[in-house]
C-alpha positions in Angstrom: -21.8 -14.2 3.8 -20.6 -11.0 5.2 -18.6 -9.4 7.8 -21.1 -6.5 9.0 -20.3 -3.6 11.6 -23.5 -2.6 13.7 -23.0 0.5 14.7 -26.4 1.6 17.0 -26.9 2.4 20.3 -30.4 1.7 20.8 -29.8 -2.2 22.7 -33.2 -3.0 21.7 -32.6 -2.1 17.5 -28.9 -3.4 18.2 -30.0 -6.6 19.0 -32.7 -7.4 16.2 -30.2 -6.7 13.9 -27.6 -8.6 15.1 -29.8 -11.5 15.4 -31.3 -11.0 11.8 -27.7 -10.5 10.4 -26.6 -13.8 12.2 -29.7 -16.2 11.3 -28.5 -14.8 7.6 -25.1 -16.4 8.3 -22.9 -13.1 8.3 -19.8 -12.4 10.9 -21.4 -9.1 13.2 -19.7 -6.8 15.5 -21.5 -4.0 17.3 -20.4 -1.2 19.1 -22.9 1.6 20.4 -20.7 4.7 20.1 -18.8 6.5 17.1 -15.6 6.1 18.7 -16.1 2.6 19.0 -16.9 2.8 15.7 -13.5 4.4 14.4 -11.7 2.0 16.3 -13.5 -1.3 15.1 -12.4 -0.3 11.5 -9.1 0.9 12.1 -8.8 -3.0 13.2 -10.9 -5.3 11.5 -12.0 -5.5 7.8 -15.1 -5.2 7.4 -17.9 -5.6 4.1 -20.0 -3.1 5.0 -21.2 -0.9 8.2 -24.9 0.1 9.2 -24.8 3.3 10.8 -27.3 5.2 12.9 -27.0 8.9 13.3 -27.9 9.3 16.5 -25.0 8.2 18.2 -24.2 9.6 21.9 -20.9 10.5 21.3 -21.0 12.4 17.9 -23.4 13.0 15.0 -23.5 9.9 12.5 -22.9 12.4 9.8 -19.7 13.8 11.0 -18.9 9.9 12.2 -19.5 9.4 8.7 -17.0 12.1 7.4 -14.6 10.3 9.9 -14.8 6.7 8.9 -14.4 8.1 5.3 -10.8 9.5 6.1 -10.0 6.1 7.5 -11.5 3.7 5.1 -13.9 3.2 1.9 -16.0 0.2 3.2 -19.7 0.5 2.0 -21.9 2.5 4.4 -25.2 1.8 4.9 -27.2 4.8 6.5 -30.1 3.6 9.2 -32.0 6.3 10.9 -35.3 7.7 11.7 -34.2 11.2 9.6 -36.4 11.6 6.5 -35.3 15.0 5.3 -34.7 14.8 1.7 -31.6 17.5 2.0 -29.7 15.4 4.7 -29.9 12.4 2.5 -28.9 14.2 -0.6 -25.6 15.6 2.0 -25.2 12.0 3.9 -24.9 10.2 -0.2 -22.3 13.4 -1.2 -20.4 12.4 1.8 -20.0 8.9 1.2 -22.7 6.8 2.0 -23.4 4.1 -0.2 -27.2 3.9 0.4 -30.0 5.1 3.3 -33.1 3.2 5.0 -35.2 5.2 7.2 -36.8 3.4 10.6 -38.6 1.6 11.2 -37.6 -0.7 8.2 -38.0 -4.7 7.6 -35.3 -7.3 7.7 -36.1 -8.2 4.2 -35.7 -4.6 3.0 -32.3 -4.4 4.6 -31.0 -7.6 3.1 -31.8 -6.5 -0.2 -30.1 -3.3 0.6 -26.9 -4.7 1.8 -27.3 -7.4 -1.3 -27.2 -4.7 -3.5 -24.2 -3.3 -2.3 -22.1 -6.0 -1.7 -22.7 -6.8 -5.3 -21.6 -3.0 -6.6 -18.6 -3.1 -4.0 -17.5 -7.1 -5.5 -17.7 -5.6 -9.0 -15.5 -2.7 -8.5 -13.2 -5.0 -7.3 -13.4 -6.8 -9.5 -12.5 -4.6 -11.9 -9.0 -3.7 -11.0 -6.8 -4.4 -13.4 -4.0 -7.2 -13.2 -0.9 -5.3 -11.1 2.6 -6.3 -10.4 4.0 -7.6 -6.9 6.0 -4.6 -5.5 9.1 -5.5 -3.8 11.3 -2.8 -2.1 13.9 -4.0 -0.1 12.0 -6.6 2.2 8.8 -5.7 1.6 6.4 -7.9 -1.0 3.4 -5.9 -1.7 0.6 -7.8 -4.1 -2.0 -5.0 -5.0 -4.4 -7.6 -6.8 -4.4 -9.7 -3.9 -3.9 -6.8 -1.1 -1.3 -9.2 0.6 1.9 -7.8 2.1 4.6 -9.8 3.4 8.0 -8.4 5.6 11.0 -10.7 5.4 8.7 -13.2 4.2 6.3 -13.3 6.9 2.4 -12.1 6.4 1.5 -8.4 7.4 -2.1 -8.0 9.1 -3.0 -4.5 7.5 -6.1 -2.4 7.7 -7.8 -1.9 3.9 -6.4 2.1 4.5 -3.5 1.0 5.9 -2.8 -1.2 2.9 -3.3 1.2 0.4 -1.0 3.9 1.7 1.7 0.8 2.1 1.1 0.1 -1.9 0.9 3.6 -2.6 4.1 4.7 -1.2 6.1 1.4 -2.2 5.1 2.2 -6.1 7.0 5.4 -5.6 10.3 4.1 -3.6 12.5 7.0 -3.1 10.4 9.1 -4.1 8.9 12.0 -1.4 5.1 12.3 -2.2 3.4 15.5 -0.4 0.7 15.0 2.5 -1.7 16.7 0.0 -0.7 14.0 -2.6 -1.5 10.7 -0.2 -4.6 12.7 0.8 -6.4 13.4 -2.3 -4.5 9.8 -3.4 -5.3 7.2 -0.7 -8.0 8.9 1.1 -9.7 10.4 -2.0 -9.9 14.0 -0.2 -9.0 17.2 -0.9 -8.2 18.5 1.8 -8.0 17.1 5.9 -6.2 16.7 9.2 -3.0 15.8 8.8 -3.1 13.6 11.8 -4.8 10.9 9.8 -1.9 10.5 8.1 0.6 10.8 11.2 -1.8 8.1 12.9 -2.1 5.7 9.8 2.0 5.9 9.6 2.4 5.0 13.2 0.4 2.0 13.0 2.3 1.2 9.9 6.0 1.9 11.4 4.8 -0.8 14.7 3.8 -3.3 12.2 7.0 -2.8 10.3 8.7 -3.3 13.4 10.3 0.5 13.4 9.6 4.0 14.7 9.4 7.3 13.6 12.4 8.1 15.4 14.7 5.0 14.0 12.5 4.6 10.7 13.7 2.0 8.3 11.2 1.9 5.1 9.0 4.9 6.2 10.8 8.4 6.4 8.4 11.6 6.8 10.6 14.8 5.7 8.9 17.2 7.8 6.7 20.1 6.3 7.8 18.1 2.7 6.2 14.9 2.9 7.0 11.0 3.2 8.9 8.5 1.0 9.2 4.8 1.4 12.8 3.2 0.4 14.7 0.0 1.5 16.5 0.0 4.3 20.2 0.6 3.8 21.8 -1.1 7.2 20.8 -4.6 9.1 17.0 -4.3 11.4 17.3 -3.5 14.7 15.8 -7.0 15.4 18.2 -8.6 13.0 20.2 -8.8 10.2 18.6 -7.3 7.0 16.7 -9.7 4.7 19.2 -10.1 2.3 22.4 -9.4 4.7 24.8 -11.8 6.3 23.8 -14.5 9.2 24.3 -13.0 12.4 27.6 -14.9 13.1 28.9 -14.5 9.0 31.3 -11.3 7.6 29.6 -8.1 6.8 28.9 -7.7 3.0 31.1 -4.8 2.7 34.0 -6.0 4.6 35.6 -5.0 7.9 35.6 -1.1 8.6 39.2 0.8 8.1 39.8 0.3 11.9 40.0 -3.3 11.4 36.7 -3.8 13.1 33.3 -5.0 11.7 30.8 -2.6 11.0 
């Protein structure tokens, strides 16, 4: 079983394959629009997507180039398009495979087998990794779990892997062209990928750019991730003092605690 993403806005081709996709026991979502799209993956994980190109909104290719800079779930291409030079360009861009319309239910299963099965075995070839603590923060890269103060963080798959990319360089400032070609696998792009992946990051980490506590960007530089050297806004740090107990460096010179 798999969790699919529909992504058509033809109701009458939307709804066979949700109800093919279903009867085959996977989790579906649809949406009818790129934008929908980009927003369904920036908030659910999903095992692969089925995209048509003829989307109202935008072009499935350049929706394509977009879901690329925001996550590396399979992409199955479905589309009436038969030119050979636009599927050559659509498989350099990222998509994982191509079915042209009209197409069988049966010929779409054993495309999506197939690459669910090459997705699982890349996975499954990671090597063992190390849980990442910085300050707070548990980060398991083998198991993609991340934990705050103890307590279970709900990220994205891109939103994880800039997390566990930054965390295995605490301290250190890595350059937007770095995190780009690193995390996103690109050479170049829109900064504001970056700037938007942080932000959701910093409200799930329970601070903001302007009082930032693990994530500091170092404009025109880059960004670094480091522990936080004072107690949360919300609370006392992880490892400080109960709210009510001395402060772990002692009172201030003026007599007063910190």
């Amino acid at each position: 079983m798999a969790s699919v993403l529909v992504v058509e806005d033809d109701q009458f081709v939307r709804s066979a394959l949700i109800r093919h996709l279903t009867e085959a026991s996977h989790t579906v979502r649809s949406v009818g629009t790129a934008l929908e799209a980009l927003r369904e993956v920036a908030h659910f994980r999903f095992d692969v997507v089925i995209l048509d190109l003829g989307l109202p909104d935008l072009d499935g290719s350049e929706a394509l180039k977009m879901l690329r800079g925001i996550t590396d779930v399979p992409v199955i291409i479905a589309t009436a398009r038969d030119d050979e030079t636009e599927i050559v360009r659509l498989l350099n861009d990222g998509a994982d495979d191509y079915l042209i319309k009209p197409f069988s239910v049966e010929h779409l299963s054993a495309r999506m087998a197939a690459v669910l099965r090459r997705s699982r075995a890349t996975a499954g070839e990671a090597p063992p990794s190390r849980v990442i603590q910085v300050g707070g923060l548990s980060i398991d890269p083998l198991r993609r779990q991340a934990e705050l103060d103890g307590a279970a963080l709900d990220l994205t798959r891109r939103e994880f892997d800039l997390l566990a990319f930054l965390a295995g360089r605490p301290g250190v400032v890595v350059p937007r062209k770095e995190l780009l070609a690193e995390v996103w696998q690109q050479s170049y792009g829109d900064d504001q990928t970056i700037d938007v992946h942080l932000s959701w990051l910093r409200r799930k980490l329970g601070e903001t750019a302007a009082r930032p506590r693990y994530l500091h960007t170092l404009r025109g530089v880059g960004v670094k991730l480091e522990p936080p050297n004072g107690p949360s806004p919300n609370g006392p740090s992880p490892n400080g003092p109960s709210p009510n107990g001395p402060s772990p460096n002692g009172p201030s010179p003026n007599g007063r605690r910190p």
